[in-house]
C-alpha positions as CSV (number, residue, x, y, z in Angstrom):
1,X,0.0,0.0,0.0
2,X,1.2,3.6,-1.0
3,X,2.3,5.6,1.7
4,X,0.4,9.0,1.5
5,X,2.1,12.3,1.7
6,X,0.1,13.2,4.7
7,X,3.2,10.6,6.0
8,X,6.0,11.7,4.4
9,X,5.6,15.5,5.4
10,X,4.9,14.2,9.2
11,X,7.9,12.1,8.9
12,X,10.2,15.4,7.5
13,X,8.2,17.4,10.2
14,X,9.1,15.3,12.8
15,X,13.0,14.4,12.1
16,X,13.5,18.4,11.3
17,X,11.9,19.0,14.6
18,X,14.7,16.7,16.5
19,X,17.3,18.3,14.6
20,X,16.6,21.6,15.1
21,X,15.0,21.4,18.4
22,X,18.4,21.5,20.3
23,X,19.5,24.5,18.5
24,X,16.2,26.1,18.8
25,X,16.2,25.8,22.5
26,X,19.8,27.3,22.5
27,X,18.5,30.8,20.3
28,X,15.6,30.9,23.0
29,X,18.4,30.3,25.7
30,X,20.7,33.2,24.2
31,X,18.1,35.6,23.5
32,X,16.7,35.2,27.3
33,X,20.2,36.2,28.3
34,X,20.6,38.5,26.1
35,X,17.4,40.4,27.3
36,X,17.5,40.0,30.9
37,X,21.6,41.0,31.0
38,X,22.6,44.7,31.7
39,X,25.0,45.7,28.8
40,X,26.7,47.9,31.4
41,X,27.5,45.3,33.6
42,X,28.8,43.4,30.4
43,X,31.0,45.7,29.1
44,X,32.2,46.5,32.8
45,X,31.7,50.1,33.0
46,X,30.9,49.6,36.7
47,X,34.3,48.9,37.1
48,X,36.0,51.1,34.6
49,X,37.5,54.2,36.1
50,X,37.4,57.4,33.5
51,X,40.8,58.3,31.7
52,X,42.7,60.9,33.5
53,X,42.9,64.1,31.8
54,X,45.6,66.4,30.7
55,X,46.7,70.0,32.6
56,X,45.7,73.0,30.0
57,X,49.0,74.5,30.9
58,X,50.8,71.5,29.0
59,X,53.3,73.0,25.9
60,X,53.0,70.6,23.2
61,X,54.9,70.1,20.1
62,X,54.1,69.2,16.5
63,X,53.0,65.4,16.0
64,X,55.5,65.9,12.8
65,X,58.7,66.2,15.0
66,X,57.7,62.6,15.9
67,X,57.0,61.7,12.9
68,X,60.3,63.1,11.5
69,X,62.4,60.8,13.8
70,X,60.2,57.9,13.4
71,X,60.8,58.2,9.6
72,X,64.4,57.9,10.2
73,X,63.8,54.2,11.4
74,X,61.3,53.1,9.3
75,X,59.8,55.2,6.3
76,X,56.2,55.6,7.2
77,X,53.9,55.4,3.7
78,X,50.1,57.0,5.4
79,X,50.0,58.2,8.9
80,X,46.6,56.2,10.0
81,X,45.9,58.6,13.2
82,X,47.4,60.9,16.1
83,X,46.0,61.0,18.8
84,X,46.9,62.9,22.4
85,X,47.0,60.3,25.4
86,X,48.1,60.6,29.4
87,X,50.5,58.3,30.6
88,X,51.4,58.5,34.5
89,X,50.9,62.2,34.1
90,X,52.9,62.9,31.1
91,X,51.3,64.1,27.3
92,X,52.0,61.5,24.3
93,X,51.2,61.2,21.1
94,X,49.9,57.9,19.8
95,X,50.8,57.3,16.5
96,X,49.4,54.6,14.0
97,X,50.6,55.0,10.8
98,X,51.8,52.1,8.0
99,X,55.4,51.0,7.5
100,X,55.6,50.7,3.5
101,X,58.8,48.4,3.7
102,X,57.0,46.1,6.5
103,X,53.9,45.7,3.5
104,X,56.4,45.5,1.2
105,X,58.4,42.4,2.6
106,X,54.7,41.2,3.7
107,X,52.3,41.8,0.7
108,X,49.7,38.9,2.1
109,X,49.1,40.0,5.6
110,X,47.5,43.3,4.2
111,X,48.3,46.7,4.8
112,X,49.7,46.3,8.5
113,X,49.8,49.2,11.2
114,X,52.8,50.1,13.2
115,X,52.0,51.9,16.7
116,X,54.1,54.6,18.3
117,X,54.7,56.4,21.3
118,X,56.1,59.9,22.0
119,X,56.7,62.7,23.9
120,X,54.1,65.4,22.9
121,X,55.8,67.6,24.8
122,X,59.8,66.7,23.1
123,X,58.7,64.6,20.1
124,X,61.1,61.7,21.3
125,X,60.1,58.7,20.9
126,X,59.5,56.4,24.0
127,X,59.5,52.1,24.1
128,X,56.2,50.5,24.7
129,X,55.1,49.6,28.0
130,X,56.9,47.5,30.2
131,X,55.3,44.8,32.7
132,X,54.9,47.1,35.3
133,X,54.1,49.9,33.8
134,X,50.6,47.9,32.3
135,X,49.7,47.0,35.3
136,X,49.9,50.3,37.2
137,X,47.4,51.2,34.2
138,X,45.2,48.6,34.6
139,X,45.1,49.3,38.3
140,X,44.2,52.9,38.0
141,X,41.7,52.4,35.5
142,X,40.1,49.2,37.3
143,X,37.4,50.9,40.0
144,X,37.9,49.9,43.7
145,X,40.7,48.7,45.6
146,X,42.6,46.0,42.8
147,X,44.7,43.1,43.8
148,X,46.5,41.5,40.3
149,X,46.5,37.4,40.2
150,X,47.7,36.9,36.9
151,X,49.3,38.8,34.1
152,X,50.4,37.8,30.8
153,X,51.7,39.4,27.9
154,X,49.8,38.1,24.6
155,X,51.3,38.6,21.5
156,X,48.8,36.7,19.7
157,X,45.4,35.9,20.4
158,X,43.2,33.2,18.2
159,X,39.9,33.8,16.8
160,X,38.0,32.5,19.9
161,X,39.9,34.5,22.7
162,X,38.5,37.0,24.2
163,X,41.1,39.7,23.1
164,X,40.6,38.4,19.6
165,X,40.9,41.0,16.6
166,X,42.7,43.7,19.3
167,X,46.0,45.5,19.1
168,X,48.8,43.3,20.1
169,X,51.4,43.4,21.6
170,X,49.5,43.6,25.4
171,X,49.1,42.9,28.7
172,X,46.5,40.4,30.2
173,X,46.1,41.5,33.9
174,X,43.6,39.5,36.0
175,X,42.5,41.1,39.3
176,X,41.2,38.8,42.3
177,X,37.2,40.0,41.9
178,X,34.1,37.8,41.6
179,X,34.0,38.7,38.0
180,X,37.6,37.6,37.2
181,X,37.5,40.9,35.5
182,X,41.0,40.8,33.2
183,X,42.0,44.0,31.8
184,X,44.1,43.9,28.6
185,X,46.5,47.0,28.1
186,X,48.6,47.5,24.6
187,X,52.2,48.5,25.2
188,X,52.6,50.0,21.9
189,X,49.2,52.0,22.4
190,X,50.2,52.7,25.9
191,X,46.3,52.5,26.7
192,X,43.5,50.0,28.3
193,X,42.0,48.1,24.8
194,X,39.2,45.8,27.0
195,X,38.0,44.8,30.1
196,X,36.6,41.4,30.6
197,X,34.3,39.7,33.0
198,X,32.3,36.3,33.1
199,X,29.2,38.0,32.2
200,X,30.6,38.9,28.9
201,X,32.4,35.8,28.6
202,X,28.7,33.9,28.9
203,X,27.5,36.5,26.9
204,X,30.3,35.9,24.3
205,X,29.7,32.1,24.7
206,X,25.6,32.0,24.0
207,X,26.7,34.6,21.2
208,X,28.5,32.0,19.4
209,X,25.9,29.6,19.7
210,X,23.4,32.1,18.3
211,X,25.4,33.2,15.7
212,X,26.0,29.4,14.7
213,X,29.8,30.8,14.1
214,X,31.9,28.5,15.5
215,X,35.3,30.0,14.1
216,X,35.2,33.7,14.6
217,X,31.8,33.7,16.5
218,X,30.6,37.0,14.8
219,X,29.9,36.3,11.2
220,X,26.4,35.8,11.0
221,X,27.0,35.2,7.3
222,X,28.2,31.4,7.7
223,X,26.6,29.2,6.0
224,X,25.5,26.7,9.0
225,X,23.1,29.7,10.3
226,X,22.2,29.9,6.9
227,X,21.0,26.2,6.1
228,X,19.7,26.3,9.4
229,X,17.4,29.2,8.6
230,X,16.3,27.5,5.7
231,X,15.8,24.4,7.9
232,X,13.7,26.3,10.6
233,X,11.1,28.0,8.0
234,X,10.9,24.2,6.3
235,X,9.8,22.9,9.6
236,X,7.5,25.9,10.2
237,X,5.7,25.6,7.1
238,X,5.5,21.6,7.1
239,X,4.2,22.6,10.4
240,X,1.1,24.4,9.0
241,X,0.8,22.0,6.1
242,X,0.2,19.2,8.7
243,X,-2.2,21.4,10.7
244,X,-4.5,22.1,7.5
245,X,-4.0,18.5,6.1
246,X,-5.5,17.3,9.7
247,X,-8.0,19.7,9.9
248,X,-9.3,18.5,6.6
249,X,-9.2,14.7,7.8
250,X,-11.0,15.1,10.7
251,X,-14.0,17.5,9.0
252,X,-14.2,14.5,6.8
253,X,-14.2,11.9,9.2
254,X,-16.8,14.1,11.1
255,X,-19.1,14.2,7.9
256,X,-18.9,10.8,7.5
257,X,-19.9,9.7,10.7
258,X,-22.8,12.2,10.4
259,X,-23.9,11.0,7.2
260,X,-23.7,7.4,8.5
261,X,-26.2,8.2,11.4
């Protein structure tokens, strides 16, 4: 005896239902977090400290003057940006600019950006941060009374860590809180790049699962959320196809039983 199609679209229903169920349950998972968290508290602006700010009264000099010297090391092809920072109480320039001999020797890895610190007040150049330099900046811009566990210097992070598509090299300094809050500094910036707690790690974590992107965990291009789009609105619709199908069966059963009587 043929099989009808009232079974084959149950069957589909039913094995797209298991499949997608799990991953279904994790969106409604995600999005619950997502909802209910305080973005605040994810980002850790509670325990951010603001920036201190720069006298008035400072005399600064050109950003070219650094550029000058730094173009006697390494011939810089576009300056990127310049920007006016406080370090321990002193005026610096940031500098990002690109190194054309660097792109040159490196044509694959893209246009890359050198980082550079000077004296905005001399135009001298100055090394990037040292060990304990990063951490007195991560304690000052870390809000309470901070007591470092861990630090370690990163000088490359993978797609699924946390300090993932950030300026490198840095400084991972983990202070002894409830949130394991780590604080990532950039010598070569001389600034804090991110701060990191557990709710953003959980919030990074269900992120991943929503996103279905389980190598970068951002693209929501992929094309695993994609087929399982497709998937979901298959199940959906095989859903209502059932439900009318049914509906149909039973008014028909109905009418016969009535007729029958």
């Amino acid at each position: 005896m043929a099989k009808s199609k009232h079974y084959y679209i149950r069957k589909t229903h039913r094995w797209l239902g298991v499949i997608l169920g799990i991953q279904f349950l994790l969106w409604t998972i995600g999005g619950l977090y997502f909802s209910w968290s305080n973005i605040d508290e994810v980002h850790g602006d509670f325990q951010k400290k603001p920036a201190p700010l720069l006298s008035s009264n400072i005399s600064l000099v050109s950003p070219s003057i650094a550029l000058d010297t730094i173009n006697k090391f390494h011939r810089i092809d576009s300056v990127v940006s310049v920007h006016l920072i406080e370090i321990f109480g002193k005026p610096f320039y940031q500098i990002s600019c690109i190194n054309a001999t660097n792109n040159k020797a490196n044509p694959k890895h893209g246009m890359q950006v050198m980082n550079y610190l000077a004296n905005a007040e001399t135009g001298q150049l100055r090394e990037p941060l040292t060990k304990e330099e990063a951490v007195n900046i991560a304690k000052m811009r870390f809000n309470g009374e901070p007591k470092v566990t861990t630090v370690e210097y990163l000088t490359s992070a993978d797609s699924h860590h946390e300090y993932r598509e950030s300026p490198l090299p840095a400084y991972a300094i983990t202070f002894e809180h409830p949130s394991t809050t780590t604080v990532y500094v950039a010598t070569e910036l001389g600034t804090v790049q991110k701060f990191r707690n557990n709710k953003w790690r959980m919030f990074d974590f269900l992120w991943m699962m929503h996103t279905m992107d389980y190598e970068s965990r951002d693209y929501f291009g992929n094309w695993l959320l994609r087929a399982f789009s497709v998937f979901g609105l298959v199940t959906v619709l095989s859903g209502f196809v059932l439900f009318f199908i049914s509906s149909k069966k039973r008014k028909k059963k109905s009418f016969n039983f009535t007729t029958l009587n």
